[in-house]
N, C-alpha and C positions, 0 to 999 in steps of 0.2 A: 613710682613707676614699677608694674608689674612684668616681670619675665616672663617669657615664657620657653623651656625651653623644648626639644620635638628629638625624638630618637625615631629616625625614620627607618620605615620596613616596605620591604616589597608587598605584601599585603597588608599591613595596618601602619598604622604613627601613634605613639605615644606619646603626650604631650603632658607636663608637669609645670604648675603656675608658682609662680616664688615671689617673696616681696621685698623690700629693699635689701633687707637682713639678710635672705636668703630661706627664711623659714618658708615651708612646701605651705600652699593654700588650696591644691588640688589638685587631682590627677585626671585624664580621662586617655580611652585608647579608640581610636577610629578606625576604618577601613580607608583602605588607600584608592578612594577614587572620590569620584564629583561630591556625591551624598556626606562621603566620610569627612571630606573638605570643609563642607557648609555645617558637619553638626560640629566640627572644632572650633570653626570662626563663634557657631552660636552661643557655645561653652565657653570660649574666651570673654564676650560679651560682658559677662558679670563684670567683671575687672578691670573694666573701664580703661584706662592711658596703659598702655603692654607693649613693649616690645618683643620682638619674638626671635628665639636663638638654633641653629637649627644643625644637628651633626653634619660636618661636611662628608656626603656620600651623596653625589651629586647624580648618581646612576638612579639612585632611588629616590631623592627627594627633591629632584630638578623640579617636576610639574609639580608640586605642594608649594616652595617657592616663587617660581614663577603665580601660582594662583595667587600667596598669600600679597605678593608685590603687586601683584594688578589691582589688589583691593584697596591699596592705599596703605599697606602696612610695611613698617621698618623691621627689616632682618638683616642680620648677621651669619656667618657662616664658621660654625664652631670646632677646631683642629679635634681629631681624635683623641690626638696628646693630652691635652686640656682637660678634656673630662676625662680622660683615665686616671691623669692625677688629681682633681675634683673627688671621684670615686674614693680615690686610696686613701685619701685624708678624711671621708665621711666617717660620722659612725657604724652606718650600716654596712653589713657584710652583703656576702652576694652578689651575683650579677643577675638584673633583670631587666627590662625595657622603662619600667617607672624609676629606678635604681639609674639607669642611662640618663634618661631624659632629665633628672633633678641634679644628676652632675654638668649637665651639657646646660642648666638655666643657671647655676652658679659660677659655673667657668666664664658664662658671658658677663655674671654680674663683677666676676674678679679681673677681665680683661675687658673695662669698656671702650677699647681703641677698638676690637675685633673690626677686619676689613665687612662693612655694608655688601650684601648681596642685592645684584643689579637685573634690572631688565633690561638685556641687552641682546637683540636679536639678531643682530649683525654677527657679534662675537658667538652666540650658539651655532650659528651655520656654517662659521669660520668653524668652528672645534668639531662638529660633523663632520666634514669635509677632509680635515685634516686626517681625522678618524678612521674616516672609511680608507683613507689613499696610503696611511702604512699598515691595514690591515689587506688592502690588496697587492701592493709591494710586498708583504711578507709571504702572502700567497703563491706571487712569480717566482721568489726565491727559493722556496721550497720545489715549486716543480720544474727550477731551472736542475736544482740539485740533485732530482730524482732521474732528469733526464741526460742529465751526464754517466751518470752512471751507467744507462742504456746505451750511451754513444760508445762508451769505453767498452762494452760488449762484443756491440757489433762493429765499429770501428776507428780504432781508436784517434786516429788523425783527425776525427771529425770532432775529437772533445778538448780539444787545443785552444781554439779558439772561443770556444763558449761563457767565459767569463766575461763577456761582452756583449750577451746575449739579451743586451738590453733591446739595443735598436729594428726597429721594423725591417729594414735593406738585410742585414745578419739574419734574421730570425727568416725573412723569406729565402733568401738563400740557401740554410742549412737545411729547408725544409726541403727544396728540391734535390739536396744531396740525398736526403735518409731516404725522400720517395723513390730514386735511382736504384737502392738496395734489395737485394733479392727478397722477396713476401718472407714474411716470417710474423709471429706474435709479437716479438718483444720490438719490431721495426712501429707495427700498427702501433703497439703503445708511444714511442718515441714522437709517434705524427699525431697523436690524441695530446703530448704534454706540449708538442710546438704547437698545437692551435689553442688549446688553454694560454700559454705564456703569451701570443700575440692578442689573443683576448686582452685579457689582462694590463697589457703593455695599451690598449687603445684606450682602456677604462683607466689609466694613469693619468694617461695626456688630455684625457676628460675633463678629470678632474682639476686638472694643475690649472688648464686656460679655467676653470669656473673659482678655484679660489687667485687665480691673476685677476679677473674682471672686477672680484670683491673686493680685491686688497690693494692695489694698483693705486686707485683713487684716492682712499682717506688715509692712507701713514706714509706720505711724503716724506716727511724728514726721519721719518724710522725705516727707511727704504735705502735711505742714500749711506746709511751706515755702512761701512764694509763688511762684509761678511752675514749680510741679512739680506735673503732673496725670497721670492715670494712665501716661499715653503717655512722658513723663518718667522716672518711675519706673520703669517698665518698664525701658527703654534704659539705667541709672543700673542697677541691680539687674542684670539679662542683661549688661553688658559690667565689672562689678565681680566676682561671681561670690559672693565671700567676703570680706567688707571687712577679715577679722582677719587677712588673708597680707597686708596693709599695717603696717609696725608704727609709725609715726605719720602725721599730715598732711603732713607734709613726703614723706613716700615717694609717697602718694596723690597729691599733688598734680605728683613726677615722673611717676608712669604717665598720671594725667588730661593732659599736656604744658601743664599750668597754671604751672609751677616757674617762675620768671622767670630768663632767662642774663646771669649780668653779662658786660657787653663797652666795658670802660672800664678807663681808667690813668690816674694822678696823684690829682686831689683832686674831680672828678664824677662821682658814681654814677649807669650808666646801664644800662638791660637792655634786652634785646631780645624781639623775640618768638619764643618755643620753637614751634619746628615738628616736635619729639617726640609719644613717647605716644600715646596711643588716640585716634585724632582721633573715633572716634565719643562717645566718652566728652568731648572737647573743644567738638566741635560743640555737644552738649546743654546742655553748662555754656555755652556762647554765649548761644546760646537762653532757659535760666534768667536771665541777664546781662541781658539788654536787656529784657525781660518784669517785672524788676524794678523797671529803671530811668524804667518804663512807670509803674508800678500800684505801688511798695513807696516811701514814703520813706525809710525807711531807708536804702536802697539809694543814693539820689539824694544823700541827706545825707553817704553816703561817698564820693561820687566829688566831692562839691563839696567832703570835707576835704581828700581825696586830692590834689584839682589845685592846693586854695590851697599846700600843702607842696610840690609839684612844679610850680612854675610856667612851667617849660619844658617841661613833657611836651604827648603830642597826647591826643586822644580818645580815641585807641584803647589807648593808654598806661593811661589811666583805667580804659576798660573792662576789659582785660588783668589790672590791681588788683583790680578788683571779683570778677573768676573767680578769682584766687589765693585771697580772703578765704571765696566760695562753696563753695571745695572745700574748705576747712576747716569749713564750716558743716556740708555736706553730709557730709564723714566723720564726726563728733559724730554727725549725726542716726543713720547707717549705724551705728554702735557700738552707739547705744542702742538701737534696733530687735534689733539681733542678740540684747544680752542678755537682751530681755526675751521673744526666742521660745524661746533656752536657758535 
């Protein structure tokens, strides 16, 4: 079986072929579009039975991927980590794209669990979506921010209330107070940031009913969780993609960087915190984490068994427990949802 592995670039791909061993059997470098696609598949050809390994940088090698999966071929998606230390243990020095791509085909041939890359189009639209809606969330925040400061200007009573400046009913409101205000420039700016934020604030609720319509449907039993609402889902669904290229909770729970590190000797077991893994995938199970610990007893009842067994851990020790346990929760749910849409 020939690897293959691919150092993707905004304008070209490097791709380097290796063989069981690991010994390089060729290199070639493409342009990153249609033509460049077809002369790789043609250059791969020689080599007969290949799989193919590919740097996870999904901004740039999403559509080579996607190509290479609709063709009927097996990819992989190769942590950065991986081939940097691949790299470091080469003999060769340097960095370069062919230097990249022959560490990224031996990191796959020294990790053959690596999680399969999926076609799954459902999950792209979900992770668009989710994309676009805290990049225009970050957007309202910034000009709620900017517009506070213009209220504390002109008057400060009217900047009291604005941390709540989420709502339609508020935002139309405070708009007829500033337009009340005698003319000035910094008023006109004030009324240019409230109709940007009601903008904004319509293109939210756009969004949320278009990923509710998506998500609603197919993760049933990853809905009913506590503490996972559409927004959740979403994020959980778009950066999973395909829960069955995990082949148990312990793998899931590596990529989520839920996995706990031991970093102890003698007769104390102690772990650390993993700063691996999809930290967007990390962050969300945070988030589920402490929304539980909020609202779920359950939840409470196991960091209160957790800590009576660990009487020397911290809090965050506990919490850290509670996300190992969720992302076992959360893959079950993930499984069963899958079979019951196949």
């Amino acid at each position: 079986m020939v690897v293959i592995g691919i150092d993707p670039h905004k304008h070209t791909h490097t791709a380097v072929a290796v063989d069981e061993v690991g010994r390089k059997l060729g290199q070639v470098t493409v342009a990153a579009d249609e033509a460049g696609v077809l002369r790789l598949w043609v250059w791969a050809g020689r080599f007969g039975q290949r799989r193919w390994a590919v740097e996870d940088g999904r901004a740039v090698a999403g559509r080579l991927v996607r190509t290479l999966i609709g063709m009927g071929s097996a990819v992989v998606w190769v942590p950065p980590k991986l081939m940097v230390a691949c790299r470091a243990s080469a003999r060769t020095r340097g960095k370069s794209d062919p230097i990249d791509a022959l560490a990224i085909a031996r990191a796959a041939l020294r990790e053959p669990r690596l999680p399969a890359a999926r076609l799954d189009q459902v999950a792209l639209d979900l992770r668009l979506l989710i994309d676009r809606r805290e990049t225009v969330v970050a957007a309202r925040t910034a000009a709620i921010c900017r517009l506070r400061w213009h209220l504390h200007d002109l008057a400060p009573g009217l900047d009291e209330g604005t941390r709540t400046l989420t709502g339609r009913r508020r935002q139309h409101a405070l708009t007829g107070m500033v337009a009340a205000l005698p003319a000035s420039v910094r008023r006109d700016i004030a009324l240019d940031l409230l109709a940007d934020i009601t903008r904004l604030t319509e293109q939210i609720l756009i969004l949320e009913r278009r990923l509710s319509e998506l998500v609603t449907p197919i993760v049933p039993t990853l809905m009913a969780i506590v503490g996972i609402n559409v927004l959740a889902a979403a994020k959980l669904i778009g950066e999973v993609a395909d829960i069955t290229r995990f082949r148990s909770p312990a793998a899931f729970a590596m990529h989520t960087g839920t996995a706990p590190i031991p970093v102890w000797s003698s007769n104390t077991p102690q772990y650390r915190l993993n700063r691996g893994g999809n930290r967007q995938l990390n962050t969300c199970l945070h988030r589920i984490a402490l929304i539980q610990l909020i609202h779920h007893p359950p939840a409470q009842q196991f960091r209160d068994r957790w800590t009576q067994q660990h009487p020397h851990a911290t809090k965050k020790a506990a919490i850290r427990a509670l996300k190992r346990h969720l992302t076992n929760v959360i893959y079950h749910a993930l499984q069963t949802d899958h079979h019951h849409l196949t």
